[in-house]
C-alpha atoms as one frame of an Amber mdcrd trajectory, in Angstrom:
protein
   0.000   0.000   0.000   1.279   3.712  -0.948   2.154   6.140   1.511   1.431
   9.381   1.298   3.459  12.318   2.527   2.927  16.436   2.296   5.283  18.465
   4.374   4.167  21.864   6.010   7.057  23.557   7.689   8.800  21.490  10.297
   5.747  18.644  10.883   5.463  15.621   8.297   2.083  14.259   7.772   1.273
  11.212   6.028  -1.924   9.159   5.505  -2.617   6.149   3.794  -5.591   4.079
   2.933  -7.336   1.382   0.833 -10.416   0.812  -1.602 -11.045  -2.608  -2.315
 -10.447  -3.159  -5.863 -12.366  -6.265  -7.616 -12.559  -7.786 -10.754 -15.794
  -7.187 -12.603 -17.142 -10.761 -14.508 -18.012 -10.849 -17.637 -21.394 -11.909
 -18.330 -22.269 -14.509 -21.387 -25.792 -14.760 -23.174 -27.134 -18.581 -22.420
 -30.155 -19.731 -23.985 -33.218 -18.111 -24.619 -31.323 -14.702 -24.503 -31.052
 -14.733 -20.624 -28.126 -14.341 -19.347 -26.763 -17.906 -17.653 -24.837 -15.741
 -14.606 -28.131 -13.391 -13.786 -29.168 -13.810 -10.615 -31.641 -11.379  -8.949
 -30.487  -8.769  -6.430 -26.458 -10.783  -6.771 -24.047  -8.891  -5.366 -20.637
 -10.582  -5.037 -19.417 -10.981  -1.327 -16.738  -8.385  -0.244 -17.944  -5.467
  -1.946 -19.575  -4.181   1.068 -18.377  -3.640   4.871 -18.605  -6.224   6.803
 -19.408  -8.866   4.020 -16.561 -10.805   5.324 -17.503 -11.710   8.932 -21.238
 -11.697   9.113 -21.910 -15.330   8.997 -24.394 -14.677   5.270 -23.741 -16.348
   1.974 -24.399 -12.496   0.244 -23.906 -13.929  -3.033 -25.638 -17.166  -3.176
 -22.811 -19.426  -4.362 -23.090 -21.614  -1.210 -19.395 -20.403   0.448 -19.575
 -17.811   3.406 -16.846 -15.146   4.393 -13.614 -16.256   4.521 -14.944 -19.216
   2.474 -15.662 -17.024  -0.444 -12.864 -15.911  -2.912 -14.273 -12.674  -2.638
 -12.965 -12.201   0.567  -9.588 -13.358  -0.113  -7.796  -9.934   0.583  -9.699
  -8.906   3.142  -8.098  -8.206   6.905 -10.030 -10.430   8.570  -9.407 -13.311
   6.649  -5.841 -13.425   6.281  -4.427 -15.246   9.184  -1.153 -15.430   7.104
  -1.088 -11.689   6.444  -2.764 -10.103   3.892  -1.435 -11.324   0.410  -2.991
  -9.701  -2.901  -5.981 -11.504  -4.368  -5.517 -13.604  -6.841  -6.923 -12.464
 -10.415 -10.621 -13.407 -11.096 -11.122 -15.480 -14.222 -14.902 -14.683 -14.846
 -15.329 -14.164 -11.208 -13.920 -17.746  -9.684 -11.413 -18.799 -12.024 -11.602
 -21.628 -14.697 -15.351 -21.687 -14.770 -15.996 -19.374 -12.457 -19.603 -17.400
 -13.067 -20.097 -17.438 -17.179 -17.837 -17.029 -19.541 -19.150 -15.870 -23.634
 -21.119 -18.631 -24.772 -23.155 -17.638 -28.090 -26.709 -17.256 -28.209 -28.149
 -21.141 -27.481 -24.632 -22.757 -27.070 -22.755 -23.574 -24.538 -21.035 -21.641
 -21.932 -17.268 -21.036 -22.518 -14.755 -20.940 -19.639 -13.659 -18.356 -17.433
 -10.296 -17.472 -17.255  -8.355 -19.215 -14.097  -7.441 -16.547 -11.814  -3.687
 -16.024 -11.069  -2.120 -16.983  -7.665  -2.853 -14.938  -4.461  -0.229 -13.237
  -3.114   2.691 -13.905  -0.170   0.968 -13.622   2.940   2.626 -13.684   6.150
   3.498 -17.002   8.419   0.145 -17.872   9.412   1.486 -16.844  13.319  -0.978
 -16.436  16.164  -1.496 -16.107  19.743  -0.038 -19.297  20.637   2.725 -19.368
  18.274   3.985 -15.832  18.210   7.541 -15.776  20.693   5.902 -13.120  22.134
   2.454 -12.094  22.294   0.877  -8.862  22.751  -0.621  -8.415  25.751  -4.426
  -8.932  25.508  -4.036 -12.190  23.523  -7.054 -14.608  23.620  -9.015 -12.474
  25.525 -12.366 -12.085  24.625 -14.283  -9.198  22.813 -17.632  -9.882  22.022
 -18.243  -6.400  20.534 -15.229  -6.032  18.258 -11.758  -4.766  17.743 -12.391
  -1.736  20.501 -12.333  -4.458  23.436  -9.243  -5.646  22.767  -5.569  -3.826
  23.534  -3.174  -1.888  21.146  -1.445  -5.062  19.133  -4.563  -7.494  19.016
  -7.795  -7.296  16.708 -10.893  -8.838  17.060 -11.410 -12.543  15.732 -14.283
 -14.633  16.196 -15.184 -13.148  19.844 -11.411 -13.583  20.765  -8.503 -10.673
  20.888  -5.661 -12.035  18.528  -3.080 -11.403  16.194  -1.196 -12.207  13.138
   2.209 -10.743  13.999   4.511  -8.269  16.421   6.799  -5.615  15.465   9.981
  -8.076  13.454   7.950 -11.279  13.851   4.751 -12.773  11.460   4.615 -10.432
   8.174   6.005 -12.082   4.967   8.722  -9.156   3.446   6.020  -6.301   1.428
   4.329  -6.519   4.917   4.612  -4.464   7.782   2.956  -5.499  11.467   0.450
  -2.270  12.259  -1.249  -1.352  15.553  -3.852  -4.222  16.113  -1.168  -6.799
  15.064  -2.231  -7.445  11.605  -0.209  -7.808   8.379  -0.758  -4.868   6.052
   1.059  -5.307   2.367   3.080  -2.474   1.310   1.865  -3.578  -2.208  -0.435
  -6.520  -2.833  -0.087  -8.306  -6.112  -2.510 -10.921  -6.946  -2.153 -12.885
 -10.504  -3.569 -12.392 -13.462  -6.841 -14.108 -14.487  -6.855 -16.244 -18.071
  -9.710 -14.987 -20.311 -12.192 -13.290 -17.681 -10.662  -9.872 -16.136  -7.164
  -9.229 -14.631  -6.514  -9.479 -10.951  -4.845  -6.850  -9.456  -3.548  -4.892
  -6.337  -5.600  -5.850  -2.798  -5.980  -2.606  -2.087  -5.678   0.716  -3.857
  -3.620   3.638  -1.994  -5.813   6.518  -1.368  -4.012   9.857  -1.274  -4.808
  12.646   1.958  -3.533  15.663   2.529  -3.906  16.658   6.088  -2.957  20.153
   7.761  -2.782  21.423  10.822  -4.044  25.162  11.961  -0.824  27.610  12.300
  -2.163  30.544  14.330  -0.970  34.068  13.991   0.317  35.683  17.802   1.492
  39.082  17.770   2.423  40.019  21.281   1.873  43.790  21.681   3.873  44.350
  24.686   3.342  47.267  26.728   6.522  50.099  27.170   5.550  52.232  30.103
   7.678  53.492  32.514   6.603  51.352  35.096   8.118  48.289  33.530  11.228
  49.057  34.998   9.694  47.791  38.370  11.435  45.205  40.674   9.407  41.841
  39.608  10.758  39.311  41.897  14.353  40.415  41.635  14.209  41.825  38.240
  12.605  44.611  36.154   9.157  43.361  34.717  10.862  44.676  31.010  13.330
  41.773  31.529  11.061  39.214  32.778   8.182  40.116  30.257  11.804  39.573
  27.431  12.687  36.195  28.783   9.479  34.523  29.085   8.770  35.574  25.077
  11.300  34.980  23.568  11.943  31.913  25.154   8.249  30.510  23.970   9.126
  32.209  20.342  12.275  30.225  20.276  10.391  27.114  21.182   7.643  26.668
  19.137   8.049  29.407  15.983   8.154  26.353  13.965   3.845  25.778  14.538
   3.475  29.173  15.041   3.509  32.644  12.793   4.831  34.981  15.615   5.265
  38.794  15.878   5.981  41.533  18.770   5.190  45.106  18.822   6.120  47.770
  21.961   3.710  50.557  22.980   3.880  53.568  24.848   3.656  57.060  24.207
   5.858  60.289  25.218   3.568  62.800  26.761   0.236  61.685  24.978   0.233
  63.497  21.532   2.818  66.297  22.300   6.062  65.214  22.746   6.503  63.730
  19.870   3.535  64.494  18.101   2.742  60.864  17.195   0.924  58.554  19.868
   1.029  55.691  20.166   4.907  54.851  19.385   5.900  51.211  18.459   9.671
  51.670  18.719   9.619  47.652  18.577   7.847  46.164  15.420   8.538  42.623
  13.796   6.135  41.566  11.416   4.042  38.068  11.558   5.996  35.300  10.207
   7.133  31.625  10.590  10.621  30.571  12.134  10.983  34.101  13.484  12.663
  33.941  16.652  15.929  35.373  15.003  14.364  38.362  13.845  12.626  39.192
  16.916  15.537  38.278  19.473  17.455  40.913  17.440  15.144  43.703  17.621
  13.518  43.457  21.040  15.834  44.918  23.201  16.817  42.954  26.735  17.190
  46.160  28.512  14.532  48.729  28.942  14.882  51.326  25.984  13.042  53.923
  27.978   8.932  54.830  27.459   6.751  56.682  29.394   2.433  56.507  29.126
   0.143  53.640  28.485  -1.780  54.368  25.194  -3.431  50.937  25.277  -6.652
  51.420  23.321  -5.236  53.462  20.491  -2.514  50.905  20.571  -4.806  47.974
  19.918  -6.810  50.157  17.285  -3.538  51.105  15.414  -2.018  47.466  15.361
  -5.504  46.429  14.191  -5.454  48.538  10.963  -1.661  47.516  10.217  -2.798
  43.919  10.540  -5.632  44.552   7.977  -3.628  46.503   5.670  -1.287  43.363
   5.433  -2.808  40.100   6.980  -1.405  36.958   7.622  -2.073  33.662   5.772
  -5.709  32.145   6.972  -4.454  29.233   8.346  -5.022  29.631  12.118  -6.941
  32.728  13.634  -4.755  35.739  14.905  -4.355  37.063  18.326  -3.233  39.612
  19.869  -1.556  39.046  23.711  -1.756  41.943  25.356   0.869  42.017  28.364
   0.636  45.452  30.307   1.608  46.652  33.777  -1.091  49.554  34.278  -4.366
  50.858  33.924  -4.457  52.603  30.467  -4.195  55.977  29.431  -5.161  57.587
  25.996  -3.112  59.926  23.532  -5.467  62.518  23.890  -5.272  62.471  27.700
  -1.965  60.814  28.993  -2.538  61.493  32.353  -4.244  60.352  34.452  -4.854
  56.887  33.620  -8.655  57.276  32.682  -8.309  55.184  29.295 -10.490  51.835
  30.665 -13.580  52.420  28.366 -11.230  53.062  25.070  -9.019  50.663  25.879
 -12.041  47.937  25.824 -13.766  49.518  22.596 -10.356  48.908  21.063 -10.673
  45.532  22.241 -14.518  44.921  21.432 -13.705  46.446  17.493 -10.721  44.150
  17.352 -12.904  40.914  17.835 -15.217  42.295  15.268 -12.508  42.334  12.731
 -11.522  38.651  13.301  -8.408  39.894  15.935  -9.109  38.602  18.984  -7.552
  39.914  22.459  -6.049  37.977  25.261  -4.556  40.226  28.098  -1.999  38.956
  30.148  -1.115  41.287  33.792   2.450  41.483  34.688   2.192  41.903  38.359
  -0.962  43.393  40.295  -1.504  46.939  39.336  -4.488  46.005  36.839  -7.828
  46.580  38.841  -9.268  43.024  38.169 -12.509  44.495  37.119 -10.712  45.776
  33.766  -8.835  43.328  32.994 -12.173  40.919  32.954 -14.020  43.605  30.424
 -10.752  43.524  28.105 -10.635  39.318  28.426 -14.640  39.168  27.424 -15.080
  41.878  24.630 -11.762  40.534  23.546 -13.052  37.521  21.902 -16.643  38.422
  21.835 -18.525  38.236  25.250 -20.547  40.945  26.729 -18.208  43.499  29.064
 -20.367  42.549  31.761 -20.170  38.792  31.767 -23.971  38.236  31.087 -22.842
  35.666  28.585 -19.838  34.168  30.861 -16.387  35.119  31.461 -13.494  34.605
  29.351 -10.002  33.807  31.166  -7.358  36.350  31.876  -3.866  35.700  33.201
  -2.001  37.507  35.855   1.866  37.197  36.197   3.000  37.818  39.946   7.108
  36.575  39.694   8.526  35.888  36.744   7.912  31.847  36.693   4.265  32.809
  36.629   4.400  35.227  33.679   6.465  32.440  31.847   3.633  30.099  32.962
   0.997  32.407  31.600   2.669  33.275  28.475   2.905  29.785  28.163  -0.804
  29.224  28.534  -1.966  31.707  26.385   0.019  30.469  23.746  -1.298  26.738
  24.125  -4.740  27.952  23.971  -3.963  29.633  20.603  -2.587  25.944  19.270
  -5.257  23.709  18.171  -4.948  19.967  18.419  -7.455  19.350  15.223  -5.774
  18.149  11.886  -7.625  19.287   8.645  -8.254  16.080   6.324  -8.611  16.738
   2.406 -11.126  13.512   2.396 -13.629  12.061   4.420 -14.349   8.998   6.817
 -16.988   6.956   5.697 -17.077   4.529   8.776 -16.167   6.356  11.893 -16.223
   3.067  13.944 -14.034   0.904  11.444 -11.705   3.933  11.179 -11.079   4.629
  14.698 -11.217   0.344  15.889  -8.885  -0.513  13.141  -6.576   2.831  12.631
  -3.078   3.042  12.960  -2.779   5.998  13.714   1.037   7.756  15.099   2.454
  10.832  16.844   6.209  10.992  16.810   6.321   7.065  15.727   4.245   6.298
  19.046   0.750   4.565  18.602  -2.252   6.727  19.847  -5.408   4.736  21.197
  -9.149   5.685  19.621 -10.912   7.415  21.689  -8.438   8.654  24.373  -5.837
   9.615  22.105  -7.403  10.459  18.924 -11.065  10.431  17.422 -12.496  11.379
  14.687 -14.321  15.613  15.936 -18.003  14.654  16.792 -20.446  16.013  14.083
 -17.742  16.346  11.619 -16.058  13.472   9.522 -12.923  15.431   8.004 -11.153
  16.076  10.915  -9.135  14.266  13.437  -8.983  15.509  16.334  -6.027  14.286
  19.036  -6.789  14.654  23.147  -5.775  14.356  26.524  -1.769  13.731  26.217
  -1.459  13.349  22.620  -2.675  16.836  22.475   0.192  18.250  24.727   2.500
  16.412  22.461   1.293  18.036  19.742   1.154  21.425  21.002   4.731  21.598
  22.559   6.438  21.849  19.296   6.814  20.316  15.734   5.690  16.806  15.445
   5.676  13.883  13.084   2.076  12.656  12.620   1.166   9.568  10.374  -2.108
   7.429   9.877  -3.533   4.023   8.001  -6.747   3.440   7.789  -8.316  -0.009
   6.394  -9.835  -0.193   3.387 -14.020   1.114   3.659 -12.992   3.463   6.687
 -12.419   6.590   4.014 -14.468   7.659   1.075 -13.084   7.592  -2.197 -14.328
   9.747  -5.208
């Protein structure tokens, strides 16, 4: 079976999967112009989910599952690994349904259908060196009762192979211990159709949401405050671009200082960004070199027409859509305005700055470094920020308070992880959640996940995986190798 790969940035993404391919029989004319191989409502057995273990004869040719040649690549029938299926001649080989008879003669052979393909060693439970654990225990309801390494056979967990141990060489062992072919070949049939690959590789391209962070730090004078040994300027500079340095590889990054000299006197322009490095991936370089360690010097709090300028240069020249943007606001003080620098009456502009940035698709996370904030404020600037009423009638959203500098780190830190989302963007669809997720293989960083409490497919929507609980945090501290199989019927193909 072929792999597929696609590459954004630093994470590797592959998914594979498989369509059953089967030969289509020819159909002869027989006597009386009917045709000899027409049988009402025939399907032939394997063409549909589950055909191969649910005890029915769904073609009428007195063999059942495993029994049937239809079934002859399918996983749950291949005890010695999954070999290609032989080539049909006329559907069952020499003989096999109807070959073209004329009109009133008789009926000429089918083709006989090539040689299935190497399986694996035909190992099990009992004669695998070593097991998986879970072997021969039961699961009456399927493949999701029995442990990573085992499948599902006949009411009892087993399995065909271990990691170096079972598959035939074209085989690898996946997840729930079966034999997957890297290619399955079957023969080729004689004068009905051609056999042909087991399964057909099915193509995906996933992607994962980048978000767009552009810290808008605030440049008051009050940042040159003792903060647990240090000015907040410096601790505010470590935490950043320590997180920047970390994890600019999953996310588009950018910084921007504030303040203002005297309101809209000295100089006449308010607000001032004397620090401004534009959105963009890998960009810890360019932001180490022009944020400054030491405090460059700043005086008022501008905060509202900070946000409302930042907003219009983010407009004038957005980022790619592939993640939402954010703004993380980290400030010291109650806000000012340009128009009145002193005293610090700029609360109500600073949260219409706020509300208006939501409204254009920017939302606002704020972020206290120490206590001077009234608590009161920073709640209206965390709920207008991404939406809520200023009053909390429709809930509160979080804000983060940094008293030393380990808990600014650990906020920054926080805000950031929030921004990172753990769903991965498919380019096709599941078709059978349930087979998908029970029969998966499905990797982060080369480690199998478990379906549900690893990954599942997001509820109510059947393009997207979604990972949780620790697989999550993996995937969120930094750039990760992700990869996926999926049996054949578990995604649709067009």
């Amino acid at each position: 079976m072929g792999v597929a790969m696609g590459r954004f940035f630093e994470s590797v993404w592959v998914i594979a999967a498989c369509a059953a391919c089967l030969g289509i029989a020819v159909i002869g004319v027989g006597c009386g112009g009917e045709s000899t191989g027409e049988r009402a409502g025939l399907r032939f057995e394997g063409t549909e989910p589950g055909d191969c273990s649910d005890d029915a004869d769904n073609d009428a040719d007195g063999l059942f599952d495993c029994d049937d040649s239809g079934c002859s690549g399918a996983s749950v029938c291949s005890d010695g690994g999954v070999g290609g299926a032989g080539g049909f001649g006329g559907m069952m080989g020499s003989g096999g349904m109807v070959g073209g008879g004329g009109t009133g003669g008789m009926a000429g052979s089918g083709g006989v259908g090539g040689a299935a393909g190497t399986g694996g060693t035909m190992l099990d439970c009992s004669s695998l060196t070593n097991p998986p654990p879970g072997c021969d225990e039961l699961c009456p309801s399927g493949d999701s009762e029995c442990e990573l390494g085992t499948f599902c056979l006949n009411g009892v967990c087993s399995a065909q192979c271990v990691a170096g141990e079972g598959c035939a060489e074209g085989s690898t062992c996946n997840s729930r211990g079966r034999c997957v072919p890297d290619i399955g070949t079957g023969g080729t049939g004689g004068t009905g159709n051609t056999g042909g690959s087991s399964c057909q590789s099915v193509q995906i391209t996933p992607t994962r949401s980048i978000p767009n962070v552009m810290f808008l730090v605030d440049q008051s004078g009050s940042m040159t405050a003792n903060f647990g040994g240090e000015e907040r300027w410096t601790a505010a500079h470590t935490a950043i671009t320590l997180i920047v340095s970390e994890l600019d590889s999953i996310v588009r990054f950018g910084l921007t200082t504030y303040q203002s000299a005297g309101g809209g006197s000295t100089p006449a322009q308010c607000p001032i960004f004397d620090t401004q490095v534009d959105f963009a991936m890998d960009n810890f370089g360019a932001i180490n070199m022009s944020y400054p360690v030491n405090f460059p010097g700043g005086e008022d709090t501008p905060t509202g027409d900070s946000i409302d300028v930042l907003v219009n240069l983010i407009q004038a020249d957005p980022p790619p859509a592939e993640g939402p943007t954010i703004i993380v606001l980290a400030t010291d003080g109650e806000p000012d305005t340009c128009e009145v620098p002193d005293p610090q009456n700029g609360q109500a502009e600073a949260v219409a700055a706020a509300s208006a940035a939501h409204a254009a698709e920017v939302d606002v996370l704020v972020l206290s470094i120490g206590s001077d904030v009234s608590q009161n404020h920073l709640q209206e600037m965390a709920n207008v920020g991404v939406g809520l009423a200023a009053n909390g009638s429709g809930g509160d959203a979080p804000f983060w308070v940094g008293s030393d500098p380990q808990g600014l780190d650990d906020a920054f830190r926080e805000i950031i992880s929030a921004s990172i989302s753990c769903e991965v963007q498919m380019d096709k669809q599941f078709d059978v959640v349930v087979k998908a997720c029970d029969e998966g293989d499905v990797r982060l960083n080369g480690t199998p996940l478990s379906c549900p409490s690893e990954w599942r497919v997001k509820p109510g929507v059947d393009d997207v995986i979604e990972l949780v609980s620790s697989a999550c945090d993996t995937f969120k501290s930094g750039a990760s190798t992700f990869t996926a199989e999926f049996p054949c019927g578990a995604i649709i193909v067009e």
